[in-house]
C-alpha positions in Angstrom: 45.2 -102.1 36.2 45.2 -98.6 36.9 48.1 -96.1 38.3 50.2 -99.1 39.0 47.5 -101.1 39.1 46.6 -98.0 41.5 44.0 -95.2 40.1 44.6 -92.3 37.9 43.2 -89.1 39.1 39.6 -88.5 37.5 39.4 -84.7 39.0 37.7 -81.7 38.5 39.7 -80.5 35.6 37.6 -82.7 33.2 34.2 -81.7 34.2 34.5 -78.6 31.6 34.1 -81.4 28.8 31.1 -81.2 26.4 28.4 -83.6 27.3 28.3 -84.9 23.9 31.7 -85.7 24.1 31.2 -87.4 27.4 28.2 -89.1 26.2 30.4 -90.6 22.9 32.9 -92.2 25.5 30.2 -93.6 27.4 28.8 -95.6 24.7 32.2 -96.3 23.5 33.0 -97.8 26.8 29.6 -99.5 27.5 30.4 -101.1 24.5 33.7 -102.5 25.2 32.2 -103.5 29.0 29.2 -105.5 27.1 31.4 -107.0 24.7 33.7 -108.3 27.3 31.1 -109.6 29.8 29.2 -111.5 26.6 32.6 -112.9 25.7 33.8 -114.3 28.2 30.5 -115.2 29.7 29.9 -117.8 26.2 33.0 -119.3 27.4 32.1 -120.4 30.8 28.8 -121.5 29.4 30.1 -123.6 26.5 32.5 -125.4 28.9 29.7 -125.7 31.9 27.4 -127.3 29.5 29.1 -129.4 27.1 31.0 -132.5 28.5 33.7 -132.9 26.1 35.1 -129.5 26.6 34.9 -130.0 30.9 36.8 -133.2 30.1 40.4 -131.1 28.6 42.0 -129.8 31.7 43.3 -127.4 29.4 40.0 -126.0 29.0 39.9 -125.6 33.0 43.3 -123.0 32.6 40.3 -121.1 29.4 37.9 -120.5 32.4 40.1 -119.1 35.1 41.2 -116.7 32.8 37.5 -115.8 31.4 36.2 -115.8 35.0 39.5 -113.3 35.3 38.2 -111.0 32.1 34.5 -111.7 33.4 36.0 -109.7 37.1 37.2 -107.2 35.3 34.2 -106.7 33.4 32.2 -106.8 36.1 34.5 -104.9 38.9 37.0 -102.6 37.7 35.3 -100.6 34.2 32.0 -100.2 34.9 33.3 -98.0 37.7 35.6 -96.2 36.1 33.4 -95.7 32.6 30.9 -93.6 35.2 33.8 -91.2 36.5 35.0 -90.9 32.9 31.6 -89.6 32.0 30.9 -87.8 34.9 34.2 -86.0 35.1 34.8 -87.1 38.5 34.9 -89.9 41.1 31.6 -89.9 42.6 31.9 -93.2 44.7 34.0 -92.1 47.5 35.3 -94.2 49.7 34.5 -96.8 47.5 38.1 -96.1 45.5 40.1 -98.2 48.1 38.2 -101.3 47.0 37.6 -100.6 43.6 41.4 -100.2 43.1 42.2 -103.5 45.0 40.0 -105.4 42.6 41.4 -103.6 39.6 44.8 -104.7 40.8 43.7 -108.0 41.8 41.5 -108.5 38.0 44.1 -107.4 35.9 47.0 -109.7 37.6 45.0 -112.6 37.5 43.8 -112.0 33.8 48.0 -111.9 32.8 48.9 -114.4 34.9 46.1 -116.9 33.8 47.5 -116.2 29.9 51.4 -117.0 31.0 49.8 -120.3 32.8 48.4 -121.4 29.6 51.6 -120.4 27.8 53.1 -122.7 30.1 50.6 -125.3 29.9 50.6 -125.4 25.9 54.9 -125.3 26.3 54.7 -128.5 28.6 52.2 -130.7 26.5 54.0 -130.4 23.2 57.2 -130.3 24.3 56.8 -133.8 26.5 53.2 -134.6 25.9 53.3 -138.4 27.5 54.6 -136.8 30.4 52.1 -134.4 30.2 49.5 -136.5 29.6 50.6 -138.6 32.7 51.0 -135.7 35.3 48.6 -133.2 34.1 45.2 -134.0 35.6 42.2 -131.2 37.1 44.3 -131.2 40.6 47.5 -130.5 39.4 45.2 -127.3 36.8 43.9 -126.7 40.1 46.8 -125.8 42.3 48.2 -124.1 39.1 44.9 -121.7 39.3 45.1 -121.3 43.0 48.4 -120.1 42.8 47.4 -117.7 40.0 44.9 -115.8 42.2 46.7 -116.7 45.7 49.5 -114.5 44.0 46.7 -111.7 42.3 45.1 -111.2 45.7 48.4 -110.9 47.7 50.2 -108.5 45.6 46.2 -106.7 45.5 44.2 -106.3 48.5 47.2 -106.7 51.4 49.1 -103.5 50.0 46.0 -101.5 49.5 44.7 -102.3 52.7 47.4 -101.6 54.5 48.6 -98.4 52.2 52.1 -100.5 51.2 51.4 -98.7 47.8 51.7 -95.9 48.2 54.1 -92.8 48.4 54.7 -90.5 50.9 52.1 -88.3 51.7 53.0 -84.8 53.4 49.1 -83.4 53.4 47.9 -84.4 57.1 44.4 -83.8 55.5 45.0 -85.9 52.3 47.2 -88.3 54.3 44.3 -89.1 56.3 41.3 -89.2 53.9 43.7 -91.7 51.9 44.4 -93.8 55.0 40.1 -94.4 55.4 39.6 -94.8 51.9 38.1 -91.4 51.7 38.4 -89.5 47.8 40.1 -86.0 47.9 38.1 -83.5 46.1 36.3 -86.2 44.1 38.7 -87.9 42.7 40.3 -91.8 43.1 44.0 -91.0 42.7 47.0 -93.2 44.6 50.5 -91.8 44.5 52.0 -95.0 44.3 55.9 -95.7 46.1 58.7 -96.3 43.5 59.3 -99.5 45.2 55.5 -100.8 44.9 55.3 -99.1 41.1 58.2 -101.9 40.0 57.6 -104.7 42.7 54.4 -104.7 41.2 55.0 -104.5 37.6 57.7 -107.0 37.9 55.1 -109.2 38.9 52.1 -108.8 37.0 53.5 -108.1 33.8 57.4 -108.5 32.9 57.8 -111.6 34.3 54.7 -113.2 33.0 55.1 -111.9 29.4 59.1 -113.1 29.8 57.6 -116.3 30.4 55.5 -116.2 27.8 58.1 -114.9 24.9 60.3 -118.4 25.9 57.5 -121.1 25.7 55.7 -119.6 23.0 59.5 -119.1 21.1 60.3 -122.5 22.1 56.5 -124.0 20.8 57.1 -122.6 17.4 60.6 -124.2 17.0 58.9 -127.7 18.0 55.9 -127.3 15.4 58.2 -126.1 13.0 60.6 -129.2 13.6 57.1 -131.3 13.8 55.9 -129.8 10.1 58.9 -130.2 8.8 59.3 -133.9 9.8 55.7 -135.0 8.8 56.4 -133.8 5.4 59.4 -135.2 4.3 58.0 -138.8 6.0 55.2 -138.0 3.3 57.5 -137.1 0.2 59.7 -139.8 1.1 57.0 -142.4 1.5 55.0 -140.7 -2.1 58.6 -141.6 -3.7 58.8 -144.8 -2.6 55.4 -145.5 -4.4 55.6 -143.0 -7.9 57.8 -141.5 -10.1 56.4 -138.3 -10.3 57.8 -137.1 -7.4 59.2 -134.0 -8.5 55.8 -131.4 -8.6 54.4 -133.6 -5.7 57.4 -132.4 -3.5 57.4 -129.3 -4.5 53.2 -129.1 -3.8 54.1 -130.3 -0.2 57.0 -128.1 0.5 54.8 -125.4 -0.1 52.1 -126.6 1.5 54.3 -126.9 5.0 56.1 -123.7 4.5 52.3 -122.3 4.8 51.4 -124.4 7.6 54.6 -123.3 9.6 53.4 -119.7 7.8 50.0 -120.0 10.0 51.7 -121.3 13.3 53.7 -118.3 13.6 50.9 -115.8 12.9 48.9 -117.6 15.2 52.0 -117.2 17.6 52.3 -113.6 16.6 48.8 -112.4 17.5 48.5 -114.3 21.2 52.3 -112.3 21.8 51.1 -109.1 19.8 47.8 -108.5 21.1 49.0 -108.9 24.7 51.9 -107.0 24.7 50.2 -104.0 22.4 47.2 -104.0 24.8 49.3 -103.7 28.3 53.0 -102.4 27.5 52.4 -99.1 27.0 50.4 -99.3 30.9 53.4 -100.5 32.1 55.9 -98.3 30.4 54.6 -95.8 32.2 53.2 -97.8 35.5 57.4 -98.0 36.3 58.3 -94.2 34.7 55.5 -92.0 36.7 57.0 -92.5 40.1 60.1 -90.6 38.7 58.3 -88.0 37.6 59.0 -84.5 39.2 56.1 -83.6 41.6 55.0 -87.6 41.6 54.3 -87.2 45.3 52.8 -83.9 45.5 49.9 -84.3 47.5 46.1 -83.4 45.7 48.2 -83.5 41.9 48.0 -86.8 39.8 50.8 -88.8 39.7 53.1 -87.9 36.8 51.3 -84.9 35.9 54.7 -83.6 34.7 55.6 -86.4 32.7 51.8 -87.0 30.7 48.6 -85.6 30.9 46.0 -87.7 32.9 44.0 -88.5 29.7 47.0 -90.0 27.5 47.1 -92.3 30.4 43.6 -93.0 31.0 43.6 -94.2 27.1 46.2 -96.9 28.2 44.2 -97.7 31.4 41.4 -98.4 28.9 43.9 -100.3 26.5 44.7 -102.4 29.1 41.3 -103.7 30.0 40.5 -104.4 26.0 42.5 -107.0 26.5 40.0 -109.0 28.7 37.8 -108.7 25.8 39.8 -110.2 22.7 41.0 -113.0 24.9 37.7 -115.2 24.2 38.6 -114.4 20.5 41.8 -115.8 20.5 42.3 -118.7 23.4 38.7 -119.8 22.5 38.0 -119.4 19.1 39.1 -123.3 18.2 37.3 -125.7 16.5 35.7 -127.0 19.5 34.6 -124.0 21.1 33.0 -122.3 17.8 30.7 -125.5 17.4 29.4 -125.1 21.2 29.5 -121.5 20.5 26.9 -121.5 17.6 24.9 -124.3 19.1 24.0 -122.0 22.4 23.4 -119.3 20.0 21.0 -121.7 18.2 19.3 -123.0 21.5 16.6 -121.8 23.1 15.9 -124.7 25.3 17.9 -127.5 27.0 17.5 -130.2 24.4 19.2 -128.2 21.8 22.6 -129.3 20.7 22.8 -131.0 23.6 26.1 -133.3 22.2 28.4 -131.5 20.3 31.3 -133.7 18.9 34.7 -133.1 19.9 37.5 -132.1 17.1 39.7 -134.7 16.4 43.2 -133.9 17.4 46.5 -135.3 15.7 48.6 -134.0 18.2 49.2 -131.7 20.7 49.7 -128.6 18.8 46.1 -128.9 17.5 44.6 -128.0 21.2 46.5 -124.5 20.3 46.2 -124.4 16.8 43.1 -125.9 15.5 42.8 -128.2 12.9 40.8 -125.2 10.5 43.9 -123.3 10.9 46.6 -125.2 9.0 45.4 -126.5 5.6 
Protein backbone atom coordinates (compact mmCIF):
# COMPACT_ATOMS: atom_id res chain seq x y z
CA UNK A 1 0.00 0.00 0.00
CA UNK A 2 1.02 3.38 -0.58
CA UNK A 3 0.18 6.81 1.20
CA UNK A 4 -2.54 5.08 3.08
CA UNK A 5 -2.73 2.70 0.78
CA UNK A 6 -2.84 6.13 -1.26
CA UNK A 7 0.49 7.28 -3.38
CA UNK A 8 3.47 9.08 -2.15
CA UNK A 9 4.44 11.95 -4.19
CA UNK A 10 7.20 10.88 -6.84
CA UNK A 11 7.92 14.69 -7.97
CA UNK A 12 10.28 16.65 -9.59
CA UNK A 13 12.58 17.10 -6.74
CA UNK A 14 14.15 13.61 -7.38
CA UNK A 15 14.99 13.95 -10.95
CA UNK A 16 18.44 15.67 -9.87
CA UNK A 17 19.54 12.00 -8.88
CA UNK A 18 22.52 10.41 -10.58
CA UNK A 19 21.53 7.87 -13.12
CA UNK A 20 23.72 5.36 -11.71
CA UNK A 21 22.08 5.65 -8.62
CA UNK A 22 18.68 5.40 -10.30
CA UNK A 23 19.86 2.58 -12.41
CA UNK A 24 21.08 0.60 -8.88
CA UNK A 25 17.47 0.93 -7.51
CA UNK A 26 16.06 -0.30 -10.61
CA UNK A 27 17.75 -3.51 -10.64
CA UNK A 28 17.31 -3.70 -6.90
CA UNK A 29 13.64 -3.45 -7.46
CA UNK A 30 13.39 -5.56 -10.72
CA UNK A 31 14.77 -7.96 -8.51
CA UNK A 32 12.46 -8.00 -5.73
CA UNK A 33 9.38 -7.71 -8.57
CA UNK A 34 10.96 -11.04 -10.35
CA UNK A 35 11.48 -12.75 -7.22
CA UNK A 36 8.00 -12.18 -6.10
CA UNK A 37 6.16 -13.06 -9.29
CA UNK A 38 8.47 -16.53 -9.52
CA UNK A 39 7.37 -17.16 -6.00
CA UNK A 40 4.31 -17.06 -5.82
CA UNK A 41 3.72 -18.10 -9.36
CA UNK A 42 5.55 -21.98 -8.16
CA UNK A 43 2.90 -21.93 -5.73
CA UNK A 44 -0.14 -21.72 -7.81
CA UNK A 45 1.57 -24.18 -10.10
CA UNK A 46 2.45 -26.89 -7.59
CA UNK A 47 -1.16 -26.77 -6.26
CA UNK A 48 -2.78 -26.59 -9.96
CA UNK A 49 -0.85 -29.58 -10.94
CA UNK A 50 -0.47 -31.93 -8.12
CA UNK A 51 -3.68 -33.54 -6.79
CA UNK A 52 -2.85 -34.15 -3.25
CA UNK A 53 -2.07 -30.58 -2.50
CA UNK A 54 -5.74 -29.30 -4.52
CA UNK A 55 -7.28 -31.96 -2.14
CA UNK A 56 -6.22 -29.69 1.54
CA UNK A 57 -8.65 -26.84 1.61
CA UNK A 58 -6.09 -25.33 3.52
CA UNK A 59 -3.95 -25.16 0.59
CA UNK A 60 -7.06 -23.29 -1.24
CA UNK A 61 -6.56 -20.20 1.71
CA UNK A 62 -2.09 -20.69 0.17
CA UNK A 63 -3.41 -19.57 -3.25
CA UNK A 64 -5.66 -16.66 -2.50
CA UNK A 65 -2.99 -15.23 -0.77
CA UNK A 66 -0.20 -16.00 -3.71
CA UNK A 67 -2.71 -14.91 -6.32
CA UNK A 68 -2.85 -11.67 -3.69
CA UNK A 69 1.26 -11.35 -3.78
CA UNK A 70 1.13 -12.44 -7.55
CA UNK A 71 -1.38 -8.79 -7.94
CA UNK A 72 0.81 -7.05 -6.39
CA UNK A 73 3.63 -8.17 -8.26
CA UNK A 74 2.00 -7.71 -11.30
CA UNK A 75 -0.15 -4.30 -10.48
CA UNK A 76 1.18 -2.10 -7.93
CA UNK A 77 5.49 -2.24 -8.20
CA UNK A 78 6.20 -2.50 -11.52
CA UNK A 79 4.54 0.89 -11.77
CA UNK A 80 5.99 2.50 -9.14
CA UNK A 81 9.79 0.84 -9.74
CA UNK A 82 9.56 3.03 -13.28
CA UNK A 83 8.64 6.47 -11.38
CA UNK A 84 11.36 5.62 -8.89
CA UNK A 85 13.77 5.48 -11.64
CA UNK A 86 12.56 7.97 -13.67
CA UNK A 87 12.14 10.52 -10.93
CA UNK A 88 8.66 11.12 -11.74
CA UNK A 89 5.15 9.76 -12.42
CA UNK A 90 5.06 9.49 -16.08
CA UNK A 91 1.63 7.54 -16.40
CA UNK A 92 -0.83 10.14 -15.76
CA UNK A 93 -4.07 9.62 -15.28
CA UNK A 94 -3.26 6.20 -14.85
CA UNK A 95 -2.44 7.00 -10.80
CA UNK A 96 -6.16 6.80 -9.94
CA UNK A 97 -6.17 3.10 -10.92
CA UNK A 98 -2.86 2.18 -10.11
CA UNK A 99 -3.55 3.45 -6.45
CA UNK A 100 -6.95 1.46 -6.20
CA UNK A 101 -5.09 -1.73 -7.06
CA UNK A 102 -2.33 -0.96 -4.70
CA UNK A 103 -4.89 -0.50 -2.05
CA UNK A 104 -6.98 -3.34 -3.08
CA UNK A 105 -3.38 -5.86 -3.50
CA UNK A 106 -2.03 -5.06 -0.39
CA UNK A 107 -5.45 -5.60 1.82
CA UNK A 108 -6.09 -8.75 0.28
CA UNK A 109 -2.41 -10.04 0.71
CA UNK A 110 -2.94 -9.16 4.87
CA UNK A 111 -6.17 -10.22 5.08
CA UNK A 112 -5.53 -13.67 3.25
CA UNK A 113 -2.46 -14.17 6.07
CA UNK A 114 -5.00 -13.40 9.16
CA UNK A 115 -7.52 -16.03 7.30
CA UNK A 116 -4.97 -18.59 7.48
CA UNK A 117 -4.07 -17.59 11.04
CA UNK A 118 -7.56 -18.27 11.64
CA UNK A 119 -7.84 -21.27 9.74
CA UNK A 120 -4.62 -22.99 11.33
CA UNK A 121 -6.36 -21.55 15.10
CA UNK A 122 -9.66 -23.50 14.21
CA UNK A 123 -8.21 -26.97 13.08
CA UNK A 124 -5.95 -27.51 16.10
CA UNK A 125 -7.86 -26.05 18.44
CA UNK A 126 -11.17 -28.35 17.47
CA UNK A 127 -9.88 -30.30 14.63
CA UNK A 128 -13.10 -32.95 14.37
CA UNK A 129 -15.11 -30.02 14.20
CA UNK A 130 -12.93 -28.74 11.83
CA UNK A 131 -12.60 -31.50 9.92
CA UNK A 132 -16.52 -31.76 9.79
CA UNK A 133 -17.31 -28.08 8.76
CA UNK A 134 -14.38 -27.10 6.89
CA UNK A 135 -14.90 -28.12 3.23
CA UNK A 136 -13.79 -25.85 -0.39
CA UNK A 137 -17.33 -23.88 0.07
CA UNK A 138 -17.03 -22.86 3.38
CA UNK A 139 -12.64 -21.73 2.15
CA UNK A 140 -14.61 -20.22 -0.51
CA UNK A 141 -16.93 -17.84 1.14
CA UNK A 142 -13.93 -17.19 3.53
CA UNK A 143 -11.91 -15.93 0.24
CA UNK A 144 -14.81 -14.08 -1.10
CA UNK A 145 -15.12 -12.16 1.81
CA UNK A 146 -11.33 -11.45 1.88
CA UNK A 147 -11.41 -9.63 -1.48
CA UNK A 148 -15.29 -8.46 -1.21
CA UNK A 149 -13.76 -6.47 1.80
CA UNK A 150 -10.16 -5.52 -0.33
CA UNK A 151 -12.14 -4.18 -3.21
CA UNK A 152 -14.69 -2.21 -1.07
CA UNK A 153 -12.41 -0.46 1.20
CA UNK A 154 -10.12 0.01 -2.56
CA UNK A 155 -11.78 0.98 -5.59
CA UNK A 156 -15.29 2.71 -4.09
CA UNK A 157 -13.25 5.38 -2.10
CA UNK A 158 -10.90 6.14 -4.84
CA UNK A 159 -13.44 6.34 -7.34
CA UNK A 160 -15.44 8.36 -5.64
CA UNK A 161 -12.46 10.61 -3.91
CA UNK A 162 -13.74 9.36 -0.16
CA UNK A 163 -9.88 9.34 0.47
CA UNK A 164 -8.98 12.02 0.30
CA UNK A 165 -8.40 15.50 2.10
CA UNK A 166 -9.59 18.67 1.40
CA UNK A 167 -8.30 20.17 -1.47
CA UNK A 168 -8.29 24.13 -1.72
CA UNK A 169 -6.36 24.27 -5.36
CA UNK A 170 -9.51 24.57 -7.91
CA UNK A 171 -6.74 23.50 -10.45
CA UNK A 172 -5.28 20.57 -8.41
CA UNK A 173 -8.82 19.83 -7.00
CA UNK A 174 -9.89 19.23 -10.46
CA UNK A 175 -6.98 17.33 -12.07
CA UNK A 176 -7.32 14.98 -8.87
CA UNK A 177 -11.15 14.64 -9.31
CA UNK A 178 -10.33 13.04 -13.33
CA UNK A 179 -7.53 11.19 -12.31
CA UNK A 180 -5.25 13.64 -13.92
CA UNK A 181 -1.27 13.75 -12.18
CA UNK A 182 -0.22 17.41 -10.97
CA UNK A 183 3.12 18.21 -12.22
CA UNK A 184 4.05 14.62 -12.82
CA UNK A 185 3.61 13.23 -9.90
CA UNK A 186 0.86 10.45 -8.24
CA UNK A 187 0.32 11.98 -4.81
CA UNK A 188 -3.28 11.62 -2.67
CA UNK A 189 -3.63 13.77 0.35
CA UNK A 190 -5.45 11.31 2.11
CA UNK A 191 -8.53 12.47 4.97
CA UNK A 192 -7.65 11.77 8.67
CA UNK A 193 -10.77 9.78 8.72
CA UNK A 194 -9.86 7.49 5.62
CA UNK A 195 -5.95 7.41 6.85
CA UNK A 196 -7.27 5.31 10.13
CA UNK A 197 -10.62 3.76 8.75
CA UNK A 198 -8.37 2.27 6.45
CA UNK A 199 -5.54 1.21 8.51
CA UNK A 200 -7.90 -0.12 11.09
CA UNK A 201 -8.95 -2.38 8.54
CA UNK A 202 -6.20 -3.59 6.56
CA UNK A 203 -3.75 -3.91 9.12
CA UNK A 204 -4.46 -3.57 13.00
CA UNK A 205 -7.19 -5.58 13.13
CA UNK A 206 -5.85 -8.37 10.99
CA UNK A 207 -2.52 -8.54 12.75
CA UNK A 208 -4.65 -8.32 16.26
CA UNK A 209 -6.18 -11.29 14.96
CA UNK A 210 -3.37 -12.81 14.19
CA UNK A 211 -1.21 -12.17 17.59
CA UNK A 212 -4.44 -14.20 19.51
CA UNK A 213 -4.66 -17.40 17.34
CA UNK A 214 -1.13 -17.66 16.69
CA UNK A 215 -0.59 -16.99 20.83
CA UNK A 216 -3.31 -19.37 21.46
CA UNK A 217 -1.71 -22.24 18.71
CA UNK A 218 1.54 -22.16 20.49
CA UNK A 219 -0.10 -22.77 23.96
CA UNK A 220 -2.01 -25.88 22.39
CA UNK A 221 1.27 -27.41 20.77
CA UNK A 222 3.01 -26.73 23.69
CA UNK A 223 0.29 -28.48 25.89
CA UNK A 224 0.26 -31.27 22.91
CA UNK A 225 4.35 -31.70 23.20
CA UNK A 226 4.27 -31.82 26.51
CA UNK A 227 1.52 -34.48 26.79
CA UNK A 228 3.05 -36.81 24.05
CA UNK A 229 6.14 -36.99 25.95
CA UNK A 230 5.33 -37.79 29.29
CA UNK A 231 2.66 -40.65 27.65
CA UNK A 232 6.20 -41.88 26.12
CA UNK A 233 8.46 -41.63 29.40
CA UNK A 234 5.62 -43.07 31.29
CA UNK A 235 4.95 -45.92 28.88
CA UNK A 236 9.38 -46.47 28.52
CA UNK A 237 9.10 -46.81 32.50
CA UNK A 238 6.59 -49.17 32.53
CA UNK A 239 8.85 -51.44 30.24
CA UNK A 240 12.79 -50.58 31.68
CA UNK A 241 14.61 -49.59 34.41
CA UNK A 242 16.75 -47.22 32.89
CA UNK A 243 14.50 -44.68 32.89
CA UNK A 244 16.40 -42.00 34.31
CA UNK A 245 18.85 -40.66 31.04
CA UNK A 246 15.93 -41.80 28.74
CA UNK A 247 13.74 -39.10 30.45
CA UNK A 248 16.04 -36.77 30.54
CA UNK A 249 16.94 -37.44 26.51
CA UNK A 250 13.16 -36.79 25.93
CA UNK A 251 12.71 -33.79 28.09
CA UNK A 252 15.17 -32.31 26.04
CA UNK A 253 14.17 -33.53 23.04
CA UNK A 254 10.48 -31.69 23.63
CA UNK A 255 11.84 -28.64 25.17
CA UNK A 256 13.50 -28.35 21.50
CA UNK A 257 10.46 -29.25 19.63
CA UNK A 258 8.40 -26.62 21.57
CA UNK A 259 11.93 -24.58 20.96
CA UNK A 260 11.07 -24.84 16.97
CA UNK A 261 7.23 -24.20 17.26
CA UNK A 262 7.80 -20.88 18.66
CA UNK A 263 10.45 -19.78 16.18
CA UNK A 264 8.33 -21.00 13.60
CA UNK A 265 5.60 -18.81 15.30
CA UNK A 266 8.05 -15.97 15.69
CA UNK A 267 9.02 -15.52 12.09
CA UNK A 268 5.16 -15.79 10.39
CA UNK A 269 4.37 -12.76 13.42
CA UNK A 270 7.99 -11.11 12.92
CA UNK A 271 8.33 -10.93 9.23
CA UNK A 272 4.78 -9.58 8.87
CA UNK A 273 4.73 -7.10 11.37
CA UNK A 274 8.62 -5.86 10.50
CA UNK A 275 7.70 -5.68 6.78
CA UNK A 276 4.25 -3.47 7.22
CA UNK A 277 4.33 -1.66 10.74
CA UNK A 278 6.47 0.91 10.07
CA UNK A 279 3.89 1.77 6.64
CA UNK A 280 1.39 2.01 9.00
CA UNK A 281 2.96 3.94 11.71
CA UNK A 282 3.16 6.48 9.63
CA UNK A 283 -0.03 5.72 7.18
CA UNK A 284 -2.20 6.98 10.60
CA UNK A 285 0.63 9.88 11.79
CA UNK A 286 0.94 11.86 8.21
CA UNK A 287 -2.44 13.22 8.16
CA UNK A 288 -1.49 15.15 11.40
CA UNK A 289 1.31 16.45 9.95
CA UNK A 290 1.41 20.38 9.56
CA UNK A 291 0.84 21.31 5.86
CA UNK A 292 -0.71 17.49 5.24
CA UNK A 293 -3.37 19.17 3.09
CA UNK A 294 -1.45 21.73 1.33
CA UNK A 295 -2.24 21.37 -2.14
CA UNK A 296 0.88 20.36 -4.81
CA UNK A 297 3.22 19.36 -1.38
CA UNK A 298 3.42 15.52 -0.37
CA UNK A 299 1.63 14.55 2.43
CA UNK A 300 3.70 14.76 5.58
CA UNK A 301 6.41 16.59 4.09
CA UNK A 302 6.97 18.16 7.54
CA UNK A 303 6.88 15.16 9.43
CA UNK A 304 9.55 12.77 6.88
CA UNK A 305 11.01 13.17 3.74
CA UNK A 306 9.30 11.42 0.77
CA UNK A 307 12.13 8.87 0.42
CA UNK A 308 12.22 7.52 4.16
CA UNK A 309 8.70 6.76 3.23
CA UNK A 310 9.07 5.43 -0.11
CA UNK A 311 11.62 2.79 1.65
CA UNK A 312 8.59 1.60 3.79
CA UNK A 313 6.25 1.67 0.74
CA UNK A 314 8.86 -0.80 -0.70
CA UNK A 315 9.13 -2.71 2.74
CA UNK A 316 5.75 -3.28 2.56
CA UNK A 317 5.43 -4.96 -0.73
CA UNK A 318 8.68 -7.39 0.21
CA UNK A 319 6.34 -8.91 2.12
CA UNK A 320 4.44 -10.49 -0.94
CA UNK A 321 7.67 -12.01 -1.73
CA UNK A 322 8.83 -13.99 1.49
CA UNK A 323 5.27 -15.21 1.95
CA UNK A 324 5.88 -18.30 -0.48
CA UNK A 325 8.97 -18.89 1.73
CA UNK A 326 7.29 -19.27 4.79
CA UNK A 327 3.36 -20.46 4.26
CA UNK A 328 4.75 -22.80 1.53
CA UNK A 329 7.88 -24.00 2.31
CA UNK A 330 6.46 -27.41 4.04
CA UNK A 331 7.23 -30.73 3.34
CA UNK A 332 4.63 -31.07 0.75
CA UNK A 333 5.17 -28.10 -1.18
CA UNK A 334 9.16 -28.37 -1.41
CA UNK A 335 8.72 -32.01 -3.06
CA UNK A 336 6.28 -30.54 -5.85
CA UNK A 337 8.56 -27.58 -5.84
CA UNK A 338 11.81 -29.48 -6.93
CA UNK A 339 9.82 -31.91 -9.05
CA UNK A 340 8.56 -28.77 -11.48
CA UNK A 341 12.06 -27.56 -11.31
CA UNK A 342 13.12 -31.08 -12.46
CA UNK A 343 10.36 -31.36 -15.31
CA UNK A 344 10.51 -30.42 -18.54
CA UNK A 345 7.50 -32.24 -19.80
CA UNK A 346 4.17 -33.40 -18.43
CA UNK A 347 5.13 -36.94 -17.47
CA UNK A 348 7.60 -35.76 -14.99
CA UNK A 349 6.90 -36.27 -11.35
CA UNK A 350 3.69 -36.46 -12.30
CA UNK A 351 2.64 -38.16 -8.44
CA UNK A 352 4.26 -36.69 -5.81
CA UNK A 353 3.39 -38.36 -2.33
CA UNK A 354 1.80 -36.50 0.27
CA UNK A 355 3.58 -36.03 3.82
CA UNK A 356 2.17 -37.95 6.39
CA UNK A 357 0.65 -35.93 9.03
CA UNK A 358 0.23 -36.89 12.90
CA UNK A 359 -1.85 -34.17 13.64
CA UNK A 360 -2.99 -30.97 12.88
CA UNK A 361 -0.08 -28.90 13.88
CA UNK A 362 1.96 -30.69 11.15
CA UNK A 363 -0.05 -28.80 8.16
CA UNK A 364 1.69 -25.64 9.96
CA UNK A 365 4.67 -26.98 11.14
CA UNK A 366 6.06 -29.65 8.95
CA UNK A 367 7.22 -32.83 10.04
CA UNK A 368 11.21 -31.78 8.98
CA UNK A 369 10.83 -29.04 11.37
CA UNK A 370 10.52 -30.78 14.78
CA UNK A 371 13.11 -33.61 15.28
Amino acid sequence: MNNTTGSALVGAGSRGELPAHRALTGCLLALLIIWTLLGNFTVCAAVYRYRHLRSKVTNIFIVSLALSDLLVAVLVMPWKAVAEVAGFWPFGGFCKTWLACDIMCSTASILNLCVISVDRYWAISSPFRYERSMNKKVASIMIGVTWTVSVVISFVPVQLNWHRAQISDPADEDAQLHGRSVEGSCDSSLSRTYAISSSLISFYIPVAIMIVTYTRIYRIAQMQIRMISSLERAAEHAQSCRHSKQSQRELKVSIRKETKVLKTLSIIMGVFVCCWLPFFVLNCALPFCPGAEAPGVHRGAYCVSEKTFDVFVWIGWSNSSLNPIIYAFNADFRDAFLCLLRCHGRGCCAAVPPVSCVNALHTLFPPSSMP
